[in-house]
Every structure is written in C-alpha cells, then in structure tokens.
N, C-alpha and C positions, 0 to 999 in steps of 0.2 A: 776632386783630386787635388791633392795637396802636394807641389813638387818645391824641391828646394835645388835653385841656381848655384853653384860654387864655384870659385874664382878667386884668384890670390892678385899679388899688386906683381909680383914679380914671374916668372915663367913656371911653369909647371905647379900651379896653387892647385890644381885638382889630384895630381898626383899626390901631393904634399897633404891632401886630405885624405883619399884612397889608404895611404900608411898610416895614416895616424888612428889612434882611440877615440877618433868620434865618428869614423865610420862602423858605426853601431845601429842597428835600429832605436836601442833606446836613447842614446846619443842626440840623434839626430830629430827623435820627438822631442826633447830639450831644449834643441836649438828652435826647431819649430816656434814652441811654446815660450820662447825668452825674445824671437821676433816678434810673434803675433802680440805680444804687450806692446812694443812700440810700432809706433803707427806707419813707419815707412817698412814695416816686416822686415829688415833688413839686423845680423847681429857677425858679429868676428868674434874669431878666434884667432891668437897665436899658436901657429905649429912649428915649432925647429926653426924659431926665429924670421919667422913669414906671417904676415898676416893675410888672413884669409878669409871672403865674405861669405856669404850663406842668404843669398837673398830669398824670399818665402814668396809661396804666388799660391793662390787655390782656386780651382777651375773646377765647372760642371763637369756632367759624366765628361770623359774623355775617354775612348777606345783603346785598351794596351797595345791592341796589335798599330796602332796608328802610331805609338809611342816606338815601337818596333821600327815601323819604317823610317822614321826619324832617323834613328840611333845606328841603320845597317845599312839606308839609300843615302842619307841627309850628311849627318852628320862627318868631320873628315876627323881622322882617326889620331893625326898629331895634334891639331887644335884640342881635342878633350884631354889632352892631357894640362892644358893651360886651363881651361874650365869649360864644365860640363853642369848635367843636372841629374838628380835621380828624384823617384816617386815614393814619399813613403803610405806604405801599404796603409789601409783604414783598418 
C-alpha cells in the first residue's frame, strides 16, 4: 500500500493541497514517482505561495477498512486540515 503524508510549514498545508491541481490521482502518482527517486521519499510543492510536503511511505497489505477506522475513531477532524494522508489506489 502506497500512502502519501501531506503537511505544509504553515496552517492548513492539507487544505491548501485538497484545492489545488495536484489533488489528482494522476498528480499524485507524479509525486509518488518524483519521491521514490530520492531516497528520503520525501518531494514539495508550492501551492498559493505555501510550501507543502508529500512524504511517501509503502507498506504491506494493509486492510482499508483499518484505514477507515483511523480516519472516523482516530483521527481529529481540525488537525487534518493542517496535515493528513491519503492512499493511492494500485
């Protein structure tokens, strides 16, 4: 499972991806693939005069609905908007 971290330097870096043109799926295999060259998986973007990371991380199976619980027990609803992750799909 290949999920990508996102997180800005300043408040709301997740939101500030959320609206922008690289929340795309093909976007974001892009970023995938422009981290996975460098070896700390890690690449930025500027959006709207914000920098913003994209860290890469890839993990065996991982259960979606465990991703589920995460994301509707776990996780707090203002923090993602400062930074969160999403899964992209294989």
């Amino acid at each position: 499972m290949k999920v990508i971290y996102i997180y800005g330097d300043d408040d709301y870096g997740f939101l500030t991806f959320e609206g922008s043109e690289y929340n795309k799926p093909e976007n974001l295999r892009e970023i995938w693939d422009e981290a996975y060259e460098d070896d700390n998986m890690i690449t930025t973007r500027e959006i709207d005069d914000a920098v913003i990371y994209f860290d890469c991380y890839e993990f065996d199976d991982v259960d979606l609905d465990f991703i589920e619980f995460i994301r509707n027990k776990i996780q707090d609803y203002d923090d993602n908007k400062h930074k969160n992750f999403v899964v992209l799909e294989e």
